[in-house]
Backbone as a printed PyTorch tensor [residue, N CA C, xyz], in Angstrom:
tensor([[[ -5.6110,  18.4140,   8.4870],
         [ -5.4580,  17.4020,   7.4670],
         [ -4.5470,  17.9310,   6.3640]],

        [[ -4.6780,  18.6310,   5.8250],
         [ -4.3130,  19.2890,   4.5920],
         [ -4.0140,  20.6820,   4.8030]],

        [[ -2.5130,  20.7960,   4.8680],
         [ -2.0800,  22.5010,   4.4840],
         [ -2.3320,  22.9430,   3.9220]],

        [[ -2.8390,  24.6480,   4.6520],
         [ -3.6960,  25.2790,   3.4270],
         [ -2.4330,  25.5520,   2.4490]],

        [[ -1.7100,  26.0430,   2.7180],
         [ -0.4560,  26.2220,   1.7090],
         [ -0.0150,  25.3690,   0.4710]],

        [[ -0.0050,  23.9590,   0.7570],
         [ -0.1250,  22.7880,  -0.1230],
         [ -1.4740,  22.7200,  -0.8920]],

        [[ -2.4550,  23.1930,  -0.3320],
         [ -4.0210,  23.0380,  -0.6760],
         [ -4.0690,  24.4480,  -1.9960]],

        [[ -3.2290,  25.3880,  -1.3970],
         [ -3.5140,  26.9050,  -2.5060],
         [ -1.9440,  25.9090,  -3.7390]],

        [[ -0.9000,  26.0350,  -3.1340],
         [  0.0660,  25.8950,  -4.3640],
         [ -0.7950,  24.3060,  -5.1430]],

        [[ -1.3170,  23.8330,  -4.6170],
         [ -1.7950,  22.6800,  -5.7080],
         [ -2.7380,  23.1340,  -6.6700]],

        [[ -3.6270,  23.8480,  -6.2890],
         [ -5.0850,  25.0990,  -7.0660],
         [ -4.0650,  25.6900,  -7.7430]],

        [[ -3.2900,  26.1020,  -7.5870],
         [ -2.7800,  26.8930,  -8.8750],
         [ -2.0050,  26.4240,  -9.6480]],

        [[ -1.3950,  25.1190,  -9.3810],
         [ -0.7440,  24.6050, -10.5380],
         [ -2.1700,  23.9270, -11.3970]],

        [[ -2.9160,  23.1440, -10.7820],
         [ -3.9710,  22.9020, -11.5430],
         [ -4.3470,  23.9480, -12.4460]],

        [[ -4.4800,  25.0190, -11.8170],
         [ -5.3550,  25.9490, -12.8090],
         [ -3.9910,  26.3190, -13.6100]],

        [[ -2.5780,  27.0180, -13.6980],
         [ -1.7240,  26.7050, -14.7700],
         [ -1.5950,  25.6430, -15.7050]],

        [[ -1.9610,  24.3050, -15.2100],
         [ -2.0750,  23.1130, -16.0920],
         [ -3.1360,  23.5390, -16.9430]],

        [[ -3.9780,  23.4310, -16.3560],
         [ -5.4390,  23.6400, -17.4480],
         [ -5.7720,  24.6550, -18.2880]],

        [[ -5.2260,  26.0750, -18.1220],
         [ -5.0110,  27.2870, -18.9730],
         [ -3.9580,  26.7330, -20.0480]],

        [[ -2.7310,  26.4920, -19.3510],
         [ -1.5810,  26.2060, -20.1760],
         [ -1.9550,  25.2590, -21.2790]],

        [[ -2.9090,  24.2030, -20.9100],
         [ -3.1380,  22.6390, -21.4560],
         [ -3.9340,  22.9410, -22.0970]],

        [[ -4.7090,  23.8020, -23.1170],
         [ -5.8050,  23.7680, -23.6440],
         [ -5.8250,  23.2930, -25.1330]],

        [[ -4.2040,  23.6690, -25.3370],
         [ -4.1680,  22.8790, -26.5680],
         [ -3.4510,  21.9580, -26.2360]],

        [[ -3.3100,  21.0460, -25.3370],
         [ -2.7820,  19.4970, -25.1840],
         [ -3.8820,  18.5080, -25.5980]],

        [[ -3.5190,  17.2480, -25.7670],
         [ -4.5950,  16.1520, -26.3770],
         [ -5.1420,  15.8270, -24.8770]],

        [[ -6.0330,  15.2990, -24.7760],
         [ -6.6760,  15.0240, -23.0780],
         [ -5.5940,  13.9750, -22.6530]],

        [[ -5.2720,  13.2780, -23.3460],
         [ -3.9580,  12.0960, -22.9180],
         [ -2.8120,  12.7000, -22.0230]],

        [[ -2.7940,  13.2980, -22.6890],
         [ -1.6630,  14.4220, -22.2590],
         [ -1.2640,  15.4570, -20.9190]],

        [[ -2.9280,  15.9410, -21.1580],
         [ -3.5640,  16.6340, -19.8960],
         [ -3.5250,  15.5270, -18.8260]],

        [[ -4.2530,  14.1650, -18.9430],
         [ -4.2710,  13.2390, -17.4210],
         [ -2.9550,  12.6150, -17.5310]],

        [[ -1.8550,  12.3410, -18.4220],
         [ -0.4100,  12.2320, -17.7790],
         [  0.3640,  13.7820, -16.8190]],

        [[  0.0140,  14.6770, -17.4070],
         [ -0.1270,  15.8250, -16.7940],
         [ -0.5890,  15.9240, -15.5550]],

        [[ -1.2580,  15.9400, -15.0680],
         [ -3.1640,  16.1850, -13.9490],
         [ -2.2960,  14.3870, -13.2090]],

        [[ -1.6030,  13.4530, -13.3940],
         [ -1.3820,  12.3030, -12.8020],
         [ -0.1270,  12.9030, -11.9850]],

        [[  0.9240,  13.2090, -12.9660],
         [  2.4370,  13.3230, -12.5540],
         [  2.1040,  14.6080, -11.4480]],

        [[  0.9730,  15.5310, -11.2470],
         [  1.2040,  16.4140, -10.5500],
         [  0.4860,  16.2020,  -9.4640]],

        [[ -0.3850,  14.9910,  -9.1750],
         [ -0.4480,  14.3560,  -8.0190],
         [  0.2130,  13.5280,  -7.7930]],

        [[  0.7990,  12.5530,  -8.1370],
         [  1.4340,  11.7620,  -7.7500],
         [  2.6780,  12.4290,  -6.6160]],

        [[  3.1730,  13.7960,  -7.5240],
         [  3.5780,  14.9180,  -6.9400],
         [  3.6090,  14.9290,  -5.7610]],

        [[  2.4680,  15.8060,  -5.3400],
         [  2.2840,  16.4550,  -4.2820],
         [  1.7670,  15.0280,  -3.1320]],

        [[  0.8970,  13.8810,  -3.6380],
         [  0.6660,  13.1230,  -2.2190],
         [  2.5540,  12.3550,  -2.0820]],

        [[  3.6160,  12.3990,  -3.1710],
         [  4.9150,  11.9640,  -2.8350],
         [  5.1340,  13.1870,  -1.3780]],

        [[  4.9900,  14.2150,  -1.7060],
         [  5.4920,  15.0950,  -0.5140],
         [  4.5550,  15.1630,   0.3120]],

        [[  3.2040,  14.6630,   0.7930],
         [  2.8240,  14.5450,   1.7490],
         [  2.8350,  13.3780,   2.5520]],

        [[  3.3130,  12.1090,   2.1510],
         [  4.1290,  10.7460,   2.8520],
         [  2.9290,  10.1370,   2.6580]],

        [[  1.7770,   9.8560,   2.0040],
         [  0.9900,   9.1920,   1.8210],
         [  1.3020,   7.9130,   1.1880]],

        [[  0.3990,   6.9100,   2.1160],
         [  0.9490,   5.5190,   1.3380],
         [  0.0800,   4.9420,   0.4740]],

        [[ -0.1040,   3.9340,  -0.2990],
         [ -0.5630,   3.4450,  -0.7910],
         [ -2.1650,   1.9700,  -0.1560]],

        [[ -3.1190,   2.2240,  -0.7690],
         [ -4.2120,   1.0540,   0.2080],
         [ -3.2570,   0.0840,   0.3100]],

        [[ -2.6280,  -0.5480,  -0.5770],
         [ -1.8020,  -1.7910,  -0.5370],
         [ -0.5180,  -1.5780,   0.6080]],

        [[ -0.2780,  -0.3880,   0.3850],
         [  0.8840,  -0.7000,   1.6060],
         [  0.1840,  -0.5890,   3.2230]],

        [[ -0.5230,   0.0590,   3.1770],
         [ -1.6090,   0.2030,   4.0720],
         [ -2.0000,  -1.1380,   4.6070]],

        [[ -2.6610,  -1.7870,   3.5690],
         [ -3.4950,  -3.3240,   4.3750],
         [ -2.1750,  -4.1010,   4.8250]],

        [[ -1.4230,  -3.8700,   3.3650],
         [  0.0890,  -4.5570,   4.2590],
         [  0.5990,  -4.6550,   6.0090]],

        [[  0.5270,  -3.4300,   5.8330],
         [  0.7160,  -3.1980,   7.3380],
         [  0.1690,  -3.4390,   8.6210]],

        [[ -1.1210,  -3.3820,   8.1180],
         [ -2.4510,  -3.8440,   8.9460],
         [ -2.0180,  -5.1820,   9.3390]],

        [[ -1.9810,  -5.8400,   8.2310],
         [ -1.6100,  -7.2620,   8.5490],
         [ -0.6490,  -7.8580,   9.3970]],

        [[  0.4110,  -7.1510,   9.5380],
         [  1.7100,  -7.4010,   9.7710],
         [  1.0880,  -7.0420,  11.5310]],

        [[  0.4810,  -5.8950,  11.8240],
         [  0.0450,  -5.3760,  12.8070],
         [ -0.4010,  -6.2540,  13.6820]],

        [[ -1.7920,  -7.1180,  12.6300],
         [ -3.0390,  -7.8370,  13.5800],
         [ -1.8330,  -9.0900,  13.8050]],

        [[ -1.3470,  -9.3890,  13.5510],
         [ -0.5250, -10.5860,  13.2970],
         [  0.2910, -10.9860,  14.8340]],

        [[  0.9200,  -9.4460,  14.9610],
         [  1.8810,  -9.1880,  15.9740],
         [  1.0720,  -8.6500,  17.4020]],

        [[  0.0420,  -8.3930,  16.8500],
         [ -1.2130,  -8.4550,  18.0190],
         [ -1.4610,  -9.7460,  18.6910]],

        [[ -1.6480, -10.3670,  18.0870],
         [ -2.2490, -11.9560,  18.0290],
         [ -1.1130, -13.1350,  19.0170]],

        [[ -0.1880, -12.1430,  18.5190],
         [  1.0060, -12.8300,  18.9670],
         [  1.2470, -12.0220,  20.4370]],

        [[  1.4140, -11.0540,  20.3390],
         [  1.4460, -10.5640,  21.5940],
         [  0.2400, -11.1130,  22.6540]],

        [[ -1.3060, -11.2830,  22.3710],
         [ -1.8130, -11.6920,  22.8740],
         [ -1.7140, -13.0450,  23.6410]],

        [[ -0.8320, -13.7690,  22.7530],
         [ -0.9450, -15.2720,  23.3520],
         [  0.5950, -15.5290,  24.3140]],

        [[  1.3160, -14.7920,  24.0940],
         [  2.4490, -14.3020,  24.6740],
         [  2.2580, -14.3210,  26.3920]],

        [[  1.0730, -12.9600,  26.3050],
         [  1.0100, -12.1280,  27.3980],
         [  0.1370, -13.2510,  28.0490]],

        [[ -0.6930, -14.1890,  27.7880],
         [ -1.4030, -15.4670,  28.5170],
         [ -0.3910, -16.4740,  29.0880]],

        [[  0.7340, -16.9230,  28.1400],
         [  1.2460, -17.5790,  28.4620],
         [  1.9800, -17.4590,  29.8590]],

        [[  2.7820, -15.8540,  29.5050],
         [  3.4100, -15.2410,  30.7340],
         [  2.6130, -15.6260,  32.1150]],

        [[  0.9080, -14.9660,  31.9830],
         [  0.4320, -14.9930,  33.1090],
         [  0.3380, -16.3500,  33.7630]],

        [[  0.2280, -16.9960,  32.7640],
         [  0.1110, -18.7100,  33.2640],
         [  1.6170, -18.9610,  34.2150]],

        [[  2.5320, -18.4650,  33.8520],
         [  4.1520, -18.8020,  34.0920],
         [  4.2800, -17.8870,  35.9190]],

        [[  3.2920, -16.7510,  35.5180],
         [  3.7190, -15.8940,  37.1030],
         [  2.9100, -16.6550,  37.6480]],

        [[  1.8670, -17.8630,  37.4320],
         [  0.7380, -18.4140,  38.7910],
         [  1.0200, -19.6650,  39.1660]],

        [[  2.1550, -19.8370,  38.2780],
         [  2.8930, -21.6180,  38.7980],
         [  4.0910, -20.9930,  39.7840]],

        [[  4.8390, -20.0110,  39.3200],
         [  5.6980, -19.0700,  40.3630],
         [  4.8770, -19.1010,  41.6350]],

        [[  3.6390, -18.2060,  41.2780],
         [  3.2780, -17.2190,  43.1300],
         [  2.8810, -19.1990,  43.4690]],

        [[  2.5400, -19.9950,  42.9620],
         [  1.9320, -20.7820,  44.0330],
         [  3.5490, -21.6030,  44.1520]],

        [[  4.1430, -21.9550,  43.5960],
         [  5.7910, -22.5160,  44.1270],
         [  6.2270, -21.3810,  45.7170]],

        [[  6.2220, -20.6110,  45.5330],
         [  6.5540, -19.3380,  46.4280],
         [  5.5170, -19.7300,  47.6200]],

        [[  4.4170, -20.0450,  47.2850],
         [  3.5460, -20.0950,  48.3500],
         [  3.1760, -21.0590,  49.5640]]])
């Protein structure tokens, strides 16, 4: 799931943030503690729930469609085999 490598360099910027940040206002610290995840899930290709269900949708959609597709077809090869027959 998670590189340990990505998993240690993220622990230590945290813990540099939070040593470093002690005299920051807490505002400051979670624009801080935000921009440095936002960070790291940017470089791990993570998407968003919203782009996520997006997709889902687009998915079940083209499922649905494929499904009625692949009926129709079969209907089309059994008027064939019996013409043939």
């Amino acid at each position: 799931m998670f590189n340990p490598k990505t998993l240690h360099s993220l622990t230590e910027q945290f813990s540099n943030l939070f040593l470093n940040g002690a005299h920051e206002s807490q505002d400051q610290l979670k624009r801080n503690v935000r921009a440095l995840l936002d960070s790291t899930f940017t470089k791990l290709n993570v998407v968003s729930r919203d782009e996520f269900e997006a997709q889902e949708t687009v998915l079940n959609k083209t499922r649905s469609k494929l499904e009625v597709l692949e009926k129709q077809l079969s209907e089309l090869e059994k008027v064939i085999n019996k013409k043939d027959a």
